[in-house]
C-alpha positions in Angstrom: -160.7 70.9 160.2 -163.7 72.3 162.3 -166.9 70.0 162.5 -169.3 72.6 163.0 -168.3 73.9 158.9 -168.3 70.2 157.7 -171.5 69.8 158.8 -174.0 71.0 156.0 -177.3 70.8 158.2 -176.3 72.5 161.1 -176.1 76.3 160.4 -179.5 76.2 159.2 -181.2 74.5 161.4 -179.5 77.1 164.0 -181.3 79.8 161.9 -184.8 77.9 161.6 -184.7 77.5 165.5 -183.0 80.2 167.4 -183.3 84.3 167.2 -180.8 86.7 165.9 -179.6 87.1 169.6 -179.0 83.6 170.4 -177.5 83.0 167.5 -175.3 86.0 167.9 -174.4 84.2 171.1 -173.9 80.8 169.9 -172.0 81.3 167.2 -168.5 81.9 168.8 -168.5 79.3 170.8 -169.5 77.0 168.1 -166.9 77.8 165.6 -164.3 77.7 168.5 -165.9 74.5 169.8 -165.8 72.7 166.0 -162.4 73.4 165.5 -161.4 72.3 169.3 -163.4 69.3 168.5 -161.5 68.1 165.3 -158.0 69.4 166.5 -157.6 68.7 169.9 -160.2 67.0 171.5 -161.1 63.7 168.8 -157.1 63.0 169.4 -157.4 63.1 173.1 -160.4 60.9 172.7 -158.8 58.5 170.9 -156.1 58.3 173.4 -158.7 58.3 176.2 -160.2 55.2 174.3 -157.2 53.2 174.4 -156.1 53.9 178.5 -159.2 53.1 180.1 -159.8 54.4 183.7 -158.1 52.1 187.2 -159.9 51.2 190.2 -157.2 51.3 193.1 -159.3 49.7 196.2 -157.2 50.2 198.3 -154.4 52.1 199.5 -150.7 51.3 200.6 -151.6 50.8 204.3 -154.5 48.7 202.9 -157.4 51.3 204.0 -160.1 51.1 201.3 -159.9 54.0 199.1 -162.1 53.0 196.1 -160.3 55.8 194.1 -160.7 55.5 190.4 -157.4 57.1 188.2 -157.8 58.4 185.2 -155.6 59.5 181.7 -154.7 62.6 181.4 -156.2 63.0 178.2 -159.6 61.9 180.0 -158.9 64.9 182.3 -158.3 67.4 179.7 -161.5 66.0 177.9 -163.2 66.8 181.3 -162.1 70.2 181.6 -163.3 71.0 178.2 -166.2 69.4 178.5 -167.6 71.2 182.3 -165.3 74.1 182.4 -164.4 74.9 179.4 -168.0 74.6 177.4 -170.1 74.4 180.4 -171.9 71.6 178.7 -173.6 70.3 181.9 -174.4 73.8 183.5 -175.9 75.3 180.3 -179.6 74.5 181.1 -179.1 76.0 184.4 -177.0 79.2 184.1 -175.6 81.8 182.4 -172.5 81.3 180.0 -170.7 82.0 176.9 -172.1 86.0 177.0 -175.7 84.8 177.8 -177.1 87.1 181.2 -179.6 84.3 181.4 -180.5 80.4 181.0 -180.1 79.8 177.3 -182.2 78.0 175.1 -182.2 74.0 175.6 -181.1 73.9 171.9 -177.7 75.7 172.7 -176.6 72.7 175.1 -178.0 70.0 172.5 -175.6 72.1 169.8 -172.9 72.4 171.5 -172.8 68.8 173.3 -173.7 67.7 169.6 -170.2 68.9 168.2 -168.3 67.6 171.4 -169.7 63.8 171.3 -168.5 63.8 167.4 -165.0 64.2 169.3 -165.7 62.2 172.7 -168.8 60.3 173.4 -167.8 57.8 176.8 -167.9 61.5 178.3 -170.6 62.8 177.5 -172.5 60.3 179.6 -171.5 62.0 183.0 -172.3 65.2 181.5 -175.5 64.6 180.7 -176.2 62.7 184.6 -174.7 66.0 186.1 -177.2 67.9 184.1 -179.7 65.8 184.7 -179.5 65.4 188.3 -179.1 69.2 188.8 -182.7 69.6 187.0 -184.2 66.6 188.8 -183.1 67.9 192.5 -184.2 71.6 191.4 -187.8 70.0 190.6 -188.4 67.8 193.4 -185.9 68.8 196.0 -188.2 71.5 196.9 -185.1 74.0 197.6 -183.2 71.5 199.9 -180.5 71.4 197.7 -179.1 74.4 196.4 -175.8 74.0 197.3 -175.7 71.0 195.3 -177.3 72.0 192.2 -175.0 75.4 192.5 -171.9 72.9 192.4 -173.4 70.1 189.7 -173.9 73.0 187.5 -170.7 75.0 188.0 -167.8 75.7 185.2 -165.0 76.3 188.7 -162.4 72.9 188.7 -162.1 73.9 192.5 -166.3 73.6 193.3 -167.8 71.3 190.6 -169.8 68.3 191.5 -170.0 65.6 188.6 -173.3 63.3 189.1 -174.4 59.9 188.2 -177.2 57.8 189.2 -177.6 54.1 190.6 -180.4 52.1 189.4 -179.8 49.1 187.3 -179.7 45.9 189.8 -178.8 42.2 188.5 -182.7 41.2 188.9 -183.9 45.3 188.4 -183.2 46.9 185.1 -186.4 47.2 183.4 -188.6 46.2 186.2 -187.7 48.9 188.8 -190.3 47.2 191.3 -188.0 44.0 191.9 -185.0 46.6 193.6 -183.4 44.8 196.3 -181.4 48.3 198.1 -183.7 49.4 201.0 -183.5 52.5 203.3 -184.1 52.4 206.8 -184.6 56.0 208.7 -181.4 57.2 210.7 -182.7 61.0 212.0 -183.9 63.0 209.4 -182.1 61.0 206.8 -181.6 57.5 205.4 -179.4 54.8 205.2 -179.2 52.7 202.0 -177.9 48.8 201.8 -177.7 47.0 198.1 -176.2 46.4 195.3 -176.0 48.3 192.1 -175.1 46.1 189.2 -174.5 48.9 186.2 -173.5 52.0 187.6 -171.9 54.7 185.5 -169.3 57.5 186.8 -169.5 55.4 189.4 -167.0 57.9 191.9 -169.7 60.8 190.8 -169.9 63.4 193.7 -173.8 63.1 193.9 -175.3 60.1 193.2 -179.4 59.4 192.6 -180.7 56.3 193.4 -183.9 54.3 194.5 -184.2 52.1 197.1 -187.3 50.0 198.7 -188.6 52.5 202.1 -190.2 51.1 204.7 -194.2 50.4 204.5 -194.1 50.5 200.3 -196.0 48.3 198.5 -194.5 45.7 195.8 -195.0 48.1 193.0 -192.8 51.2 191.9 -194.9 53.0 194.2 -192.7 51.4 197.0 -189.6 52.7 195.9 -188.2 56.1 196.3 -185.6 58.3 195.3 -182.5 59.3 197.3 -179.5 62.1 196.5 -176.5 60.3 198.2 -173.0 62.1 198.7 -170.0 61.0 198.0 -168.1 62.7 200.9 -170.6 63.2 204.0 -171.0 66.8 206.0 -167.8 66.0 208.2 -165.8 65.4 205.0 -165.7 61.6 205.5 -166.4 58.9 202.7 -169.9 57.4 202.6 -170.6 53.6 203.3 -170.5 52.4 199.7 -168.0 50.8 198.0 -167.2 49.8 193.9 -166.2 46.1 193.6 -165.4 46.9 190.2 -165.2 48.5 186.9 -166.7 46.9 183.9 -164.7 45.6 180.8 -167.2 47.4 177.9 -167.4 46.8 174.0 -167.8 50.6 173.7 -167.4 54.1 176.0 -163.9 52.8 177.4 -162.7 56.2 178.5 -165.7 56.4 181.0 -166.1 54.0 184.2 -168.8 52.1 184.5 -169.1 49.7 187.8 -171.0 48.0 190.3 -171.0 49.5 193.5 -172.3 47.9 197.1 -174.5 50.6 199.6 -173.4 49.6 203.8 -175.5 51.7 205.2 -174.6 54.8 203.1 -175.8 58.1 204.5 -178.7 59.5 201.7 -181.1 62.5 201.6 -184.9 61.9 200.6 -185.9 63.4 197.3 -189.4 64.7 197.0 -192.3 62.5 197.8 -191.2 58.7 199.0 -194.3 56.9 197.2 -192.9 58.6 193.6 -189.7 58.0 193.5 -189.7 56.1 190.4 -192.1 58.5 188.7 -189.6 61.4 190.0 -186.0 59.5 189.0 -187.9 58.8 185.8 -187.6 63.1 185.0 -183.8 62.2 185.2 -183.9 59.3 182.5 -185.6 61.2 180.2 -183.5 64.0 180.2 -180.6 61.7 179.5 -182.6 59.4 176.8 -183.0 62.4 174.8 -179.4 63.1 174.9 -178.6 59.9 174.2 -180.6 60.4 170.8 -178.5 63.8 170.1 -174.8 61.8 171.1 -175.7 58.9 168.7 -176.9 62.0 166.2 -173.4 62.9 166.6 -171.9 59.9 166.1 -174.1 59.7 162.4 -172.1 62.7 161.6 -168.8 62.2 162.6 -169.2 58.5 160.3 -170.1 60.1 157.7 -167.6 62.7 157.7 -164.7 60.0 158.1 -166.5 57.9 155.1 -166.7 61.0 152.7 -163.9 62.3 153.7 -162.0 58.5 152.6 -164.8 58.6 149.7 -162.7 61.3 148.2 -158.9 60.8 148.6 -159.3 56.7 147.8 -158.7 56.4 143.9 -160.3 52.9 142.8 -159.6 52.1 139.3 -158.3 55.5 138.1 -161.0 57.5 139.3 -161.9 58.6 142.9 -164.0 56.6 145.0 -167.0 59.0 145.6 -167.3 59.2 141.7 -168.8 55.4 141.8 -171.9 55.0 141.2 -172.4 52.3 143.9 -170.7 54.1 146.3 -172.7 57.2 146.1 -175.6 55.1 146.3 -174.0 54.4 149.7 -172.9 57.7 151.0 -176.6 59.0 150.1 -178.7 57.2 152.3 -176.1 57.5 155.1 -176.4 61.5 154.7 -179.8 61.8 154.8 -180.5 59.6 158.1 -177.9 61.7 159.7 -179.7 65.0 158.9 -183.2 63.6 159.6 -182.1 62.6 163.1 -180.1 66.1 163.5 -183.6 68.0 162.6 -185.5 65.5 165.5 -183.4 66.3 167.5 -183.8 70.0 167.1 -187.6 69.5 167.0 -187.4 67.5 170.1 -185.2 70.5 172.0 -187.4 73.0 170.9 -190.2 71.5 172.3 -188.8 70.7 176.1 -188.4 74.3 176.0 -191.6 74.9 175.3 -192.6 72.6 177.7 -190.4 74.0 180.5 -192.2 77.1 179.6 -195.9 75.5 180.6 -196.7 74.9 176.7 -199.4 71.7 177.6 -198.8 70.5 174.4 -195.3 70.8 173.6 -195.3 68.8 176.9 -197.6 65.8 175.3 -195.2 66.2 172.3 -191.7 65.6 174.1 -193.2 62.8 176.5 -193.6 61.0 173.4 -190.5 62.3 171.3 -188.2 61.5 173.7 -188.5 57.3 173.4 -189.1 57.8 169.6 -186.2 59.3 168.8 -184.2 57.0 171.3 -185.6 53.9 169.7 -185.5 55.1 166.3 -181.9 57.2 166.2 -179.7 55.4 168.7 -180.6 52.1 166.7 -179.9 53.4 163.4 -176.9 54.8 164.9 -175.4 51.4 164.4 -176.4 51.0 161.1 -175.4 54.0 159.9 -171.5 53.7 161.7 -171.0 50.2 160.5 -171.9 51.2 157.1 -169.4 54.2 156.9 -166.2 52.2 158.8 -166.9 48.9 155.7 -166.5 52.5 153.3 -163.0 52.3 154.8 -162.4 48.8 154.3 -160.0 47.2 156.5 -158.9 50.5 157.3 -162.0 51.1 159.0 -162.3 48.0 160.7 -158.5 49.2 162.7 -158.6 50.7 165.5 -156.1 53.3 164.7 -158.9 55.1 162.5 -161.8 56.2 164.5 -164.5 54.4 162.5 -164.4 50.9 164.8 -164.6 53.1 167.7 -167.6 55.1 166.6 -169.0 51.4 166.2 -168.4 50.3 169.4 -169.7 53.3 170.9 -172.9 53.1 168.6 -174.0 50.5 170.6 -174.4 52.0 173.6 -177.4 54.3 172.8 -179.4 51.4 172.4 -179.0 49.4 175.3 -178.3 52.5 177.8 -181.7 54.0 179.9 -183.3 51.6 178.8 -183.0 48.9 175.7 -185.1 49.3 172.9 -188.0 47.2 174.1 -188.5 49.1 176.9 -188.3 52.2 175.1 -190.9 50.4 172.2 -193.3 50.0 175.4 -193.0 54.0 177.0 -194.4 54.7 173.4 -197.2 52.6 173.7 -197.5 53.6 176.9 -198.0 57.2 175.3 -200.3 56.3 173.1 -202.6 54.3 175.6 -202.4 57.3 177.8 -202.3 60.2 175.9 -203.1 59.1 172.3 -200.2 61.0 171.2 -200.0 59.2 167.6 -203.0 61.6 167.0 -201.2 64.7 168.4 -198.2 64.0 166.3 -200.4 63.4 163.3 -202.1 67.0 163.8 -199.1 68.4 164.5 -197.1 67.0 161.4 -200.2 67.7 158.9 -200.4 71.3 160.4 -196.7 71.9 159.1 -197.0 70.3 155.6 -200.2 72.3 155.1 -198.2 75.2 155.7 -195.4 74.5 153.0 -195.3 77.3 150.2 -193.0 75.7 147.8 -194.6 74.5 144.7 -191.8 71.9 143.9 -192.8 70.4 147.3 -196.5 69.8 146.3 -195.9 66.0 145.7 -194.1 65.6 148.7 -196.3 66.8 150.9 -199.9 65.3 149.6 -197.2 61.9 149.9 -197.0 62.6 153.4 -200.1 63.9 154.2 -201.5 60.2 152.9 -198.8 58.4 155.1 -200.3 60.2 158.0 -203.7 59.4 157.4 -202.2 55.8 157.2 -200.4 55.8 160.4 -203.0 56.9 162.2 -205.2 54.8 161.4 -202.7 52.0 162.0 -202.5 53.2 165.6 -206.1 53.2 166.3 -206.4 49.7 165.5 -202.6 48.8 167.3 -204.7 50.2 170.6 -208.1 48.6 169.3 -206.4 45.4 168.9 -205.6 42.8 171.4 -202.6 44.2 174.4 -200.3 41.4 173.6 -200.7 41.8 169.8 -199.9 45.5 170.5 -196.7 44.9 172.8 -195.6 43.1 169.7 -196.1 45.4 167.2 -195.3 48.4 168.7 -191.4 48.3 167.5 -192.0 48.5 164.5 -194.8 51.1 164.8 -192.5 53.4 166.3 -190.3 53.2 163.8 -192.7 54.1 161.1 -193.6 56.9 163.3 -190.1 58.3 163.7 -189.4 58.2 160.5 -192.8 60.1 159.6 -191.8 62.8 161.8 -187.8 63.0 160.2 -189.3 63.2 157.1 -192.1 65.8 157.7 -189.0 67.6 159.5 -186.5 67.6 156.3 -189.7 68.6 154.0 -190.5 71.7 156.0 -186.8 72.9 157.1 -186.3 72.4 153.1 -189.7 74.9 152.5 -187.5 77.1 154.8 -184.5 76.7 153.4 -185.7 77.2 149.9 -187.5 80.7 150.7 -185.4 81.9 152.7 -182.3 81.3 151.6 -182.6 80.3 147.5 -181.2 76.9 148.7 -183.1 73.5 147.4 -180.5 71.1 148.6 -182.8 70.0 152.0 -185.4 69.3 149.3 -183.3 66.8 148.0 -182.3 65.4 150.8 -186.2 65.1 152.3 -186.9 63.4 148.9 -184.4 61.3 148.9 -185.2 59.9 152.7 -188.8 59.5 151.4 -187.9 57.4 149.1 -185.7 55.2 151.3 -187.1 55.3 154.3 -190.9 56.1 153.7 -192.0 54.5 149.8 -189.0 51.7 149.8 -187.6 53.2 146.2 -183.9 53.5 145.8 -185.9 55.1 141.9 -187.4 57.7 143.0 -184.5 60.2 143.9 -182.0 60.1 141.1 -181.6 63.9 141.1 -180.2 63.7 144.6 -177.4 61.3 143.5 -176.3 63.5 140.8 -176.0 66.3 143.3 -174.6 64.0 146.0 -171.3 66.9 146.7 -173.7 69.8 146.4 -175.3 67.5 149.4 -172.6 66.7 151.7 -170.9 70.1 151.3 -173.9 72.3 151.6 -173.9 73.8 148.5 -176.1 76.0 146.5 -179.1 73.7 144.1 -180.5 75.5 142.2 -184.4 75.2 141.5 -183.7 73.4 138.2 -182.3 70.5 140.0 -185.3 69.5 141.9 -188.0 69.6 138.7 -188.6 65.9 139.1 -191.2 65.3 141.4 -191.7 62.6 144.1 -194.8 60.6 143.3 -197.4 60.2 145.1 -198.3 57.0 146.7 
């Protein structure tokens, strides 16, 4: 088995998005990394699942050691995951035969194919990544020691990161946080409590805490790197009361952890803390829409895979007609998020780069792929494991734990509401709705492919549509907008996965002879955009040519979408 060849939208998308060289690059590593993933490291996770991390508090002689012990599988899962693949130093240096920084895309790839094996992990990951970036930003060179050892691949020098912010009475509101700092020298020492704290035994922690003089707002709270071990190799003033008992991610701690004074090191400006932490939850919201990507593939896999070998009255399973009618919807949303997520990669390097616009574009693709993805995530999982049938719902086959984990992407940085509100926020600020829309129309004014003609006017009228729908959401009353905004997003989302599939499939067919992505864009229209399980027949008659990644021919696709 090697998930990176099961995986029918991958390769080309690697093609559409990166050049020869990074490709040349990328693809060792992959194919060693798919095959790792199915063979090794999806049964250590499953291990890891089921022997949760131990808080010891103290030790023998009763001194307070706070000292979290871990499976061994969970330990081989970390070496693959920093040492081995780098996956949290590879937007910061050079691996894998690159001289340089590669693309963004190659970490989103790469971590892409681990999470369908492990996903608890790939929380830390992401923190140690994102907490490297955020100190290089704001830190203003203060702390290159630091980032040198969050982002390093040596088991004798690596830093793992995490940050503190969720409170009992400050989750979403960030102004109501309770931890203060008082000035001790040149640094700080922080007091509170942190309610939700993940890798909680991280060796650099970012948090935020109340300094003195700032206002009630999230002006008056700013952002602090705090060590685990201080300079004179003692342990900080903070302790964790506890690990949390979680539905989902049990092979990673999560805790709540109390500051006494802990030593801490002001980041960047004091007054924007929040705005400056917030640089850090991004990064990780976006990765939480590429692990819960990954978790749409590894469902599907484990459905088609049953799909095939289950023989239901004489005939295999995947031969049903009902059942394909399953599988095919399943497919498609798990290749429409895979192509956002590219798009959305693709675009943070552009905005690294100083692009203005691709920097517009990611501030708002970031929460609509986190709302939209990580909550269809859960739909799409629950649907595969009842393809199982009570096999699926045991938790010696993987589908109840791709379930359980589903659920974190939702809730995690931020629920859904909260995210539905940084959209609206976008669209207040920025009127991004409108920068999408010109963006999207751009590319399906560009498509060559005659067989796509119907597709695209389709599209091109749902744009019109949706933006038209926004103006009046921010014409409208606030409150009535607040409300509505969930569901606009979603619209939205899906607008932009299915302008995505139409255009990789344009690519796809000129360049490579290949109309299966047209079928699969068509048949997402038709779910997702027009509400038409009718429209997209010829797609369920090539359902394996779909899932395997097949050759269609042109013939296949003569059947037009219509237009409406």
């Amino acid at each position: 088995m090697n998930f990176v060849s099961l995986d029918p939208a991958l390769q080309p998308l690697i093609e559409s998005y990166l050049d020869p060289t990074n490709r040349a690059l990328l693809a060792p590593v992959l194919n060693a990394l798919g095959a790792d993933a199915a063979q090794r490291l999806g049964p250590l996770a499953e291990t890891a699942d089921k022997n949760p991390p131990v808080l010891e508090q103290f030790d023998r002689e009763g001194e307070r050691v706070d000292a979290i012990t871990y499976h061994d599988s969970y330990r081989e899962l970390s070496r693959a995951a920093y040492e081995e693949y780098g996956l949290s130093a590879l937007s910061h240096r050079g691996l894998h035969g690159w001289d340089d920084v590669p693309p963004h895309l190659v970490k989103y790839i790469l971590s892409y194919v681990f999470v369908q094996a492990e996903f608890g992990l790939a929380c830390p990951v992401s923190m140690t990544d994102a907490a490297a970036r955020t100190l290089r930003k704001f830190g203003a060179g203060r702390f290159e020691e630091v980032i040198d050892r969050l982002t390093s691949v040596d088991s004798a020098r690596r830093y793992t990161g995490a940050m503190f912010m969720t409170e009992i009475q400050a989750g979403t509101d960030i102004a109501r946080t309770e931890t203060v700092a008082e000035r001790d020298g040149e640094e700080w020492k922080l007091s509170g409590r942190k309610w939700f704290a993940s890798n909680p035994d991280a060796d650099i922690i970012l948090t935020l805490a109340r300094y003195p003089g700032g206002d009630d707002t999230t002006r008056g709270v700013g952002l602090f790197m705090l060590p685990k071990v201080l300079p004179d190799g003692s342990r900080n003033a903070y302790v964790i009361d506890r690990l949390k008992d979680k539905l989902g991610t049990r092979s990673m701690p999560s805790g709540e952890v109390t500051l006494n004074g802990a030593y801490a090191v002001q980041v960047g400006e004091l007054e924007r803390g929040f705005r400056q932490m917030a640089e850090m939850v991004n990064t990780s919201r976006l990765s939480n829409a590429m692990r819960s990507t990954a978790l749409m593939r590894r469902s599907v896999n484990e459905a088609v895979a049953h799909a095939r070998k289950r023989v239901v009255f004489g005939r295999p399973l995947i031969e049903a007609p009902l059942m394909r009618m399953t599988l095919l919807p399943l497919q498609a949303e798990a290749e429409a998020a895979l192509g956002m997520v590219f798009f959305a990669g693709d675009a943070l390097q552009r905005a690294d780069a100083g692009d203005a616009t691709a920097t517009q574009l990611i501030r708002v693709l970031t929460p609509l792929a986190k709302h939209y993805i990580c909550k269809r995530a859960r739909h799409v999982t629950a649907e595969a494991m009842e393809v199982r049938g009570g096999r699926g719902y045991i938790e010696e086959w993987p589908d109840a734990r791709l379930v359980r984990d589903s659920h974190l992407g939702s809730v995690w940085e931020g629920s859904s509401n909260v995210i539905a509100l940084d959209v609206l926020r976008c669209l207040r600020q920025q009127g991004t709705h409108r920068l999408l829309a010109e963006t999207m129309t751009a590319s399906l004014e560009a498509v060559e492919l005659p067989e796509a003609g119907d597709d695209v006017r389709t599209l091109l009228h749902r744009w019109e549509a949706i933006t038209v729908r926004g103006d009046a959401l921010l014409a409208g009353p606030g409150a009535d907008a607040e409300a509505l905004i969930g569901r606009y997003a979603d619209a939205l989302a899906q607008l932009v996965m299915a302008t995505l599939l139409l255009t990789q499939a344009d690519t796809e067919a000129t360049r490579d002879g290949n109309f299966r992505k047209l079928l699969v864009a068509r048949a997402f229209i038709a779910l997702n955009i027009l509400h038409d399980d009718e429209v997209a027949p010829e797609a369920l008659a090539h359902l394996e040519q779909i899932i395997d990644g097949a050759v269609v021919s042109r013939d296949a696709v003569a059947s037009p979408t219509p237009v409406v």
